[in-house]
N, C-alpha and C positions, 0 to 999 in steps of 0.2 A: 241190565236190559233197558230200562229206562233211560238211562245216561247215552245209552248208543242210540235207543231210539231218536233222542232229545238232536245227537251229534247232525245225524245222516240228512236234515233239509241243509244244514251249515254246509257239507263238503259241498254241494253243487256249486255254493257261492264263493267259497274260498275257491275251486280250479278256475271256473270264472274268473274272477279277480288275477290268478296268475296268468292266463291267458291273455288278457288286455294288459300286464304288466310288459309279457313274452312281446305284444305285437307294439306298445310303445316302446322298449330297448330295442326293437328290430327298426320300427320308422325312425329314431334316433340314429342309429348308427346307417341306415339307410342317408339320411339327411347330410351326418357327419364327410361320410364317403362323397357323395355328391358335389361338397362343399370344398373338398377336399383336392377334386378332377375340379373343379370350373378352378380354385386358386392355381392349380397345377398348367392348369391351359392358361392362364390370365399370367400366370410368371413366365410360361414357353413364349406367348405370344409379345410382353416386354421385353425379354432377352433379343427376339428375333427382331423387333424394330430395334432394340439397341446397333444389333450389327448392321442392320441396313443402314440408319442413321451416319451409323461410323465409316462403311462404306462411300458413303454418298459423299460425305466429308473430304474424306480420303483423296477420291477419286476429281473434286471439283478443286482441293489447292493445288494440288500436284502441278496441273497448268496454269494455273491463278499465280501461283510464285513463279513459274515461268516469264511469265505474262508481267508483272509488278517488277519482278528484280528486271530486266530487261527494259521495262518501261523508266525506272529511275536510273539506268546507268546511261539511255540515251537522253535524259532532259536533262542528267549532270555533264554532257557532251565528254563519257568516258572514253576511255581509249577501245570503238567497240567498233565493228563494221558495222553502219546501216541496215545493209542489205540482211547480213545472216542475223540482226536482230531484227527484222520486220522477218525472216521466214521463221524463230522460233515464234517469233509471236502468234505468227499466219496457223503455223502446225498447234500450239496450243488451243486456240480458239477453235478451232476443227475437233481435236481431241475433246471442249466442252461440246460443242454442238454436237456430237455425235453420243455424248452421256445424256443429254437433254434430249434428242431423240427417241434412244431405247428408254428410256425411264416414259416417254410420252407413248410412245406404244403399250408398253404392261398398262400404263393408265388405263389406256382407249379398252385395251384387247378385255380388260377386266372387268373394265365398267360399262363394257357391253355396246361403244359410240365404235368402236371399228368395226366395220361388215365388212364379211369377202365379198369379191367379185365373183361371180361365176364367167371365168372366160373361155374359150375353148383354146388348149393348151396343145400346137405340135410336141408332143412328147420328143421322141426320138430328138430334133432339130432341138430344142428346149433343154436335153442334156447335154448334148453336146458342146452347145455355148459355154456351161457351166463346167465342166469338163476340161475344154479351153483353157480357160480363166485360171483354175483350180493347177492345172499342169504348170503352164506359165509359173507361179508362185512354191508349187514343190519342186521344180528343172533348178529352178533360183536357187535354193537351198540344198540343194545336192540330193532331195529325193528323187525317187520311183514313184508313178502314180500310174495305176493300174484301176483302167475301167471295163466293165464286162455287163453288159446288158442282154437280158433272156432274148431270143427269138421272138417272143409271142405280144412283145411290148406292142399296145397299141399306137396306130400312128395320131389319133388325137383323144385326149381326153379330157374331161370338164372340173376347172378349178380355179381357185387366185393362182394365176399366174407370181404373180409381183410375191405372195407372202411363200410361194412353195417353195421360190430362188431364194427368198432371204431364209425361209429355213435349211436349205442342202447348201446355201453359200456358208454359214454358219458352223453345219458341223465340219466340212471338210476343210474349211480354214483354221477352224479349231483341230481338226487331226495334224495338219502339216503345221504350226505353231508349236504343236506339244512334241514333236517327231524329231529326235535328233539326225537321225540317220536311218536308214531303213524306206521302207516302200509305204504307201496312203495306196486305200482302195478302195474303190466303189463297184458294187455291185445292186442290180437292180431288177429285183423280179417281180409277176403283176400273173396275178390268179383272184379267177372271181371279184371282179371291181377294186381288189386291195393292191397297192402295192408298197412293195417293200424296198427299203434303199437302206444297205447295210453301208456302214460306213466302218472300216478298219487300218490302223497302226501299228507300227513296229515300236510307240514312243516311250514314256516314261512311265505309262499305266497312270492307275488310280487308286487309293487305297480304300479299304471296303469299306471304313468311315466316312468318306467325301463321297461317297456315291451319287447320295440324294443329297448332300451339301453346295455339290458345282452346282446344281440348279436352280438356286438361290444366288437375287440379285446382289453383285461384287463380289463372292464368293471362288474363289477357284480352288480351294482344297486347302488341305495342311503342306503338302510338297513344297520346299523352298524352289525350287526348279518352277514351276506351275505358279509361284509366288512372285518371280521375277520375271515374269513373261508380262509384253505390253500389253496394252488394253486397257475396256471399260469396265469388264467383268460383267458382263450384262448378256450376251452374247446365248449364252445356253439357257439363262429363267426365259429370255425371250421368244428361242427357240420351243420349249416345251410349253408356253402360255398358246403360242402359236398353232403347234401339233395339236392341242385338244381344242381350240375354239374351230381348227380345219375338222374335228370329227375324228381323230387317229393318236396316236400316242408315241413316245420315244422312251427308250429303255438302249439301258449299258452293259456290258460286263466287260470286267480289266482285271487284268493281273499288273501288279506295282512290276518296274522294271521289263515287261515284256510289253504290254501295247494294249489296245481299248478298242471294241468293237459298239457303234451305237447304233440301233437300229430305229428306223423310220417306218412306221406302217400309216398309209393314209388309204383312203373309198378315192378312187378318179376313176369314174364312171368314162367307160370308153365311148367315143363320140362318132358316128356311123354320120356318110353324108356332111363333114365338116364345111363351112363356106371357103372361097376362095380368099388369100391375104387380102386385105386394102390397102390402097394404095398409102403412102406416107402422108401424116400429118401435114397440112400447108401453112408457110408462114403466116399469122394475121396481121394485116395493116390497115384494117379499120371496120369498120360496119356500116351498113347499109339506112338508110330514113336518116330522120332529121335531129340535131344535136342532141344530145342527151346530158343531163347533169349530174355527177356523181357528188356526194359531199362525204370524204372520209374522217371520221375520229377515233383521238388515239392520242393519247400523253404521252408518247416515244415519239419524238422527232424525227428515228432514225425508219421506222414502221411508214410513218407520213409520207418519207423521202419515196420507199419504195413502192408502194402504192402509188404516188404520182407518178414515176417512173414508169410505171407498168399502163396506167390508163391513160395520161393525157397525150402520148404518140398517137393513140389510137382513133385519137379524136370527139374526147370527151371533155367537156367544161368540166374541173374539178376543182373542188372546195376542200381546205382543211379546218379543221379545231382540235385543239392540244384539250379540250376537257367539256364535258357534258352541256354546264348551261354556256356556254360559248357556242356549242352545235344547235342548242334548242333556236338560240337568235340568228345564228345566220342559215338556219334551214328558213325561217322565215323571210330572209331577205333575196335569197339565192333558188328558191324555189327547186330541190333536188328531184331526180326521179328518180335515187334509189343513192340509200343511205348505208356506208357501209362503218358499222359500228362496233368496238373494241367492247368488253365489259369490263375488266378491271382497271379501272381508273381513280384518280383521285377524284374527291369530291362523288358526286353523283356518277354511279355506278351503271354501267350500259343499258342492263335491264330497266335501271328505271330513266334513264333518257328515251328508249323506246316506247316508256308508257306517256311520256311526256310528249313526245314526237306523235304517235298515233292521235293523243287528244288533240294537238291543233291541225292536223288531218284526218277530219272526221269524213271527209271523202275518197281516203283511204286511196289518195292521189300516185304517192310515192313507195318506192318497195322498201325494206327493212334487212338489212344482210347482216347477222352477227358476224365477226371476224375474232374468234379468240381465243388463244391456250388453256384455257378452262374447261379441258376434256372432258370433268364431272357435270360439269354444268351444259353440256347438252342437250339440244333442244328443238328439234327437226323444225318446228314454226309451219307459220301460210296454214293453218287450219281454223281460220275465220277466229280463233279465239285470245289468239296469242297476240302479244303488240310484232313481234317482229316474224321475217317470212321467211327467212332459211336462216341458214349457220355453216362458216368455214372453220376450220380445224387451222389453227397454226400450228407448228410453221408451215405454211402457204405453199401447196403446191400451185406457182401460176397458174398451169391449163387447166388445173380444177377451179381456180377462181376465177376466171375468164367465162368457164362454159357455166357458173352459177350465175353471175353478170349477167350472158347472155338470156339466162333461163329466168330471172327478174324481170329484165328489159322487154323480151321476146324480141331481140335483134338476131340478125342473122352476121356472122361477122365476112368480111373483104378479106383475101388471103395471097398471096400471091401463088402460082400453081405447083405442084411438084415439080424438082428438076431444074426451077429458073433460075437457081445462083449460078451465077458463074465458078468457075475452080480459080483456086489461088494459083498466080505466075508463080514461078519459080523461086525457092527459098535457099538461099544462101548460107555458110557458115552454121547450121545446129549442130556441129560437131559436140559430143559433150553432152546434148537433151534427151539423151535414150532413155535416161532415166525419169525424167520429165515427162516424158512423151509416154511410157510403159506404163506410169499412174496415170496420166487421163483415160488411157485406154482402161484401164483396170477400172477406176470410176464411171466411166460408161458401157460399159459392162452390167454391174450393175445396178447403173441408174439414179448414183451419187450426186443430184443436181448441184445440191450449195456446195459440195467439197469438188466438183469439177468446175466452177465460176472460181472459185478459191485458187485451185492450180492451176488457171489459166492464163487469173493475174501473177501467177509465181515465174510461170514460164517467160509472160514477156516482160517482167522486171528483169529476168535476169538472162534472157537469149532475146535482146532488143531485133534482129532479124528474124524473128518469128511473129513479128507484129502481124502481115497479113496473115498467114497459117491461124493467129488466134484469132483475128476478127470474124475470120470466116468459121473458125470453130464454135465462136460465138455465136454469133447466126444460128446455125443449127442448134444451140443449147437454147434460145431463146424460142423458140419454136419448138421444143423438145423433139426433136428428128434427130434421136443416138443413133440410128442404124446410119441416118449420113454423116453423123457425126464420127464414128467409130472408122466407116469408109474412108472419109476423108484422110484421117489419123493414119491407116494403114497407107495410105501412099508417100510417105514420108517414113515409112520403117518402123 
């Protein structure tokens, strides 16, 4: 009796004890598990840069050994045509700048510096274009392209125009790519602000592993079919980066060997009361008030060239410097009024040329324009705080960098009116350029500016009487007027 009495204050302290033994093995293995998932994510996460890595790799020799072997066999003056070694070279350099594009996109789209437009979108007219385009390219290949749109489609709705083409340009050129034979089809229906744009194949499917694989950048599947098909492989991560920053989503389903349905659901708010078109963009040939000074920097010579190109027709004193304190001193001799500055440079780096530029104009005299592929590094500027007053995105779309010019300066620009080019005379012998001619249209289409300046110098290196036909296509591509450019194109077939 006494022994148990003695026991019974001990048990309360011994369960005790086992309790806080219970809940330390539990936060341990709680810890353990934890530690467990973050290394498990931190290995997914390094495998997954490994294959982008190797991708990127991949995808940038491919044309690079294009480019090099062709480049040594014409300084060893081999037994090589000229010609067909300047158009591999032309088409590889195309094939990088178009990898350096979609990789500059995912950058922008993810890092939060691309905003859509809200533009107001003809629907109807707006597919049809695309539709066009898409037939053209399955007729080639010996598909069917079957498009079918509801009745109740509205005639305008509100969206990026520019990113909703390159997402439906996307999957349906990925449908007729993947499509041996058989028919591509689009259908498109629109209930309560959503619409939907299925896109379906007859092709080679998908297997249920690669599902969420192709949506991953370089990635196209296990299928050796799907493996030997051109491209950047970039084409679907960028399409689906695009669907969710629009507010909508894209989803698949495929059977291997019978064909792939992917579907598009985006919000395009229908637009009641739309304005009427405007008229076409008019050429600029200069601005209005009294000379202006631009001073450009930038350690790429090749950067410099086009920039001057671009501004001193217009009728601007322009300045260059290949590197920072070079611009620091002839900003002071040259007195600019808007300084258009690179940041990755050698030596002293943009930003702090700007901090340097702002201190010897404490009167805050000249404007400050970043100019640079350093999509992280954006930085909207002109809020009293920052040394510099806006920011351009390269690569450079001109009329975007024109109308940031103008909006620095507060110039108004000189243009010539719509309609005043004259039409090119009569063009002789293109017999043989249909195919020449069927890619610029397809590049103007959709709005491919560096890769249609690219096939315009192809066209007349190698159909020398299509020299007017390209000057005047020119013209309009310098102006960016595709709709007369496109025009133009069709009257020659």
């Amino acid at each position: 009796m006494v022994m148990r009495d003695r026991r019974r204050p001990v048990e309360p302290a011994s369960d005790a004890q086992q309790n806080r033994l219970a809940e330390t093995n539990a936060a341990h293995a709680a810890t353990v598990a934890a530690l467990e998932k973050a290394r498990t994510a931190a290995e997914t996460a390094n495998a997954a840069k490994t294959r982008y890595l190797v991708g990127v790799s991949h995808e940038i020799r491919s044309p690079l050994n294009a480019i090099y072997g062709y480049a040594q066999l014409l300084e060893r003056k081999g037994a090589i045509d000229p010609v067909d070694a300047a158009r591999v070279i032309r088409r590889s350099c195309e094939h990088l700048i178009n990898i350096v594009d979609g990789l500059l996109d995912i950058s922008r789209i993810e890092s939060g510096v691309q905003k859509l437009n809200r533009d107001i979108v003809p629907l109807p007219e707006f597919l049809e274009a695309i539709v066009a385009l898409v037939r053209v390219e399955a007729e080639a290949k010996g598909l069917n392209f079957d498009y079918a749109a509801a009745p109740n489609l509205p005639t305008h709705v509100r969206g990026d125009e520019k990113r909703l083409r390159q997402v439906l340009v996307n999957l349906l050129f990925n449908a007729v790519k993947y499509t041996p034979s058989g028919t591509v089809t689009l259908k498109v229906r629109y209930r309560g602000l959503i619409a939907e744009f299925e896109i379906s194949d007859t092709g080679i499917g998908i297997a249920p592993e690669d599902i969420e694989a192709i949506f991953e950048p370089f990635n196209r599947g296990s299928s050796d079919v799907a493996l030997s098909q051109p491209g950047t492989g970039l084409g679907l991560a960028i399409t689906r980066v695009l669907a969710e920053v629009m507010g909508g989503d894209v989803s698949v389903s495929s059977t291997v060997g019978t064909g792939s349905v992917f579907r598009l659901r985006l919000m395009l708010a229908e637009v009641s009361n739309a304005p009427t078109p405007t008229a076409r963009r008019r050429s600029i040939t200069g601005y209005t008030g009294h000379r202006r000074t631009i001073l450009l920097v930038d350690d790429d010579p090749a950067q410099l060239t086009v920039l001057q190109g671009l501004l001193q027709p217009l009728g601007f004193a322009v300045f260059a410097a290949s590197g920072g304190e070079d611009a620091i001193a002839l900003a002071a001799r040259c007195a600019p009024d808007l300084v258009l500055l690179d940041i990755q440079m050698r030596g002293l780096t943009g930003w702090q040329v700007a901090k340097q530029l702002r201190a010897l104009d404490q009167g805050h005299r000249f404007k400050i324009l970043m100019v640079s592929a350093n999509a992280q590094e954006f930085a909207a500027g002109g809020d009293g705080a920052a040394a510099h007053d806006g920011f351009v995105l390269k690569p450079v779309e001109l009329d975007a960098l024109l109308d940031a010019v103008a909006g620095q300066l507060g110039i108004a620009w000189d243009a010539d009116e719509p309609g005043t080019r004259t039409t090119p005379g009569p063009i002789a012998n293109l017999d043989g350029a249909s195919a020449s001619l069927a890619q610029l249209r397809h590049l103007g289409r959709i709005g491919h500016v560096r890769n249609i300046a690219a096939a315009l110098d192809g066209l007349a290196a190698e159909f020398p009487a299509s020299v007017t036909l390209v000057e005047q296509l020119r013209g309009h591509l310098r102006s960016f007027d595709l709709k007369a450019f496109l025009a133009l194109l069709d009257k020659y077939g």
